[in-house]
N, C-alpha and C positions, 0 to 999 in steps of 0.2 A: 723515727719518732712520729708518732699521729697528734696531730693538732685539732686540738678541741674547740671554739671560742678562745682562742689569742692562748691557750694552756699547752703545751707540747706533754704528751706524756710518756712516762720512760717507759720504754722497751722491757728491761730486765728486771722489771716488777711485777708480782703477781696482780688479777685481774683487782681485787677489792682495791688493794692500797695504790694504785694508779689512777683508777675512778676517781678517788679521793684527792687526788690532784685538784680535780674544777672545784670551784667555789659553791657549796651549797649542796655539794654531795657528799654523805657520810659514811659510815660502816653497813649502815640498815639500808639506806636506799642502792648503796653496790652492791649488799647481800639481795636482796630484792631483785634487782635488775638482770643478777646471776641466774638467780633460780629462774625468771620468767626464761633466761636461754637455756638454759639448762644446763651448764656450765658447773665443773665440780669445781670447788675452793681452790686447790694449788694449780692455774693454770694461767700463765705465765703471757701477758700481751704479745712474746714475742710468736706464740701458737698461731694465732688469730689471723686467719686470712680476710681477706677482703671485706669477702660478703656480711662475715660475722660482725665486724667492725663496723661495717656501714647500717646494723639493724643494729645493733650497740649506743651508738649515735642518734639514729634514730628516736629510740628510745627514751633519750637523755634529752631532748629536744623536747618530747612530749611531758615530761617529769620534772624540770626543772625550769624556772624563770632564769633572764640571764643573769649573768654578775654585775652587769650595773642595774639594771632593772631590781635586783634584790638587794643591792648596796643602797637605791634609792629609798626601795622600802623602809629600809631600817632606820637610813638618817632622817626620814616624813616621821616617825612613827618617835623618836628622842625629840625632834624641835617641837611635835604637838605635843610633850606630855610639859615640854618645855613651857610653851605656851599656855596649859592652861593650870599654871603654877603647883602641878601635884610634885610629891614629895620625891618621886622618879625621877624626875624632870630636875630639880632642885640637885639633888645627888649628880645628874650625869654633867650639868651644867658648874658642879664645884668639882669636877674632876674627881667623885668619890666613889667607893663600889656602891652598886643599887641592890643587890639583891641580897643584903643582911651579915656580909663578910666581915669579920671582923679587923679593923683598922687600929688598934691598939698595938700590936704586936707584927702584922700583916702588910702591912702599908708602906715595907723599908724601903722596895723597890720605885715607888712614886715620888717619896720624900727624897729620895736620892737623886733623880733627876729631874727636882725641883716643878713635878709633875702635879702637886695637890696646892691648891690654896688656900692659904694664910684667910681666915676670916677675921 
């Protein structure tokens, strides 16, 4: 196994969906990072010698923030909407969905473990 930032990723995975192991990398940016190697789609991390790995990595250095560095972002970016009392903020802060889901029919799995609050 090759260890990424604290992520071990598996061997008997193809290249995309092992990428997608670290936090903050997707289907587009392992399609992406592929093509810059030039890497065709079914090709399997256990192929991957050294050198490839290590300009792999590389790469993903220059592309990506880290996972706590992006976890930071994200929780600065909920406590100021928090802060400056918008309707986002209001939502994330009642444990509600923010972005327009419907909670009438939707919402069994919160309500079940007493995850929404009672206003």
């Amino acid at each position: 196994m090759f260890l990424f930032r604290d992520k071990y990723i598996p061997l008997n995975k193809t290249l995309l969906p092992a990428l997608q192991v670290i936090w903050s990398i997707g289907w587009n940016k392992s399609l992406i990072l592929s093509a810059k190697l030039g890497l065709a789609y079914p090709y399997f991390i256990n192929n991957l010698n050294f050198y490839t790995f290590s300009i792999i990595f590389f790469l993903l250095k220059g592309f990506t923030l880290g996972e706590a560095r992006l976890k930071r972002f994200v929780n600065n970016n909920i406590t100021r909407l928090s802060d400056i009392n918008s309707y986002a903020g209001m939502r994330h802060t009642l444990n509600l969905p923010v972005h327009g889901q419907r909670t009438r029919t939707n919402a069994g799995t919160m309500r079940r473990f007493g995850l929404m609050k009672k206003s």
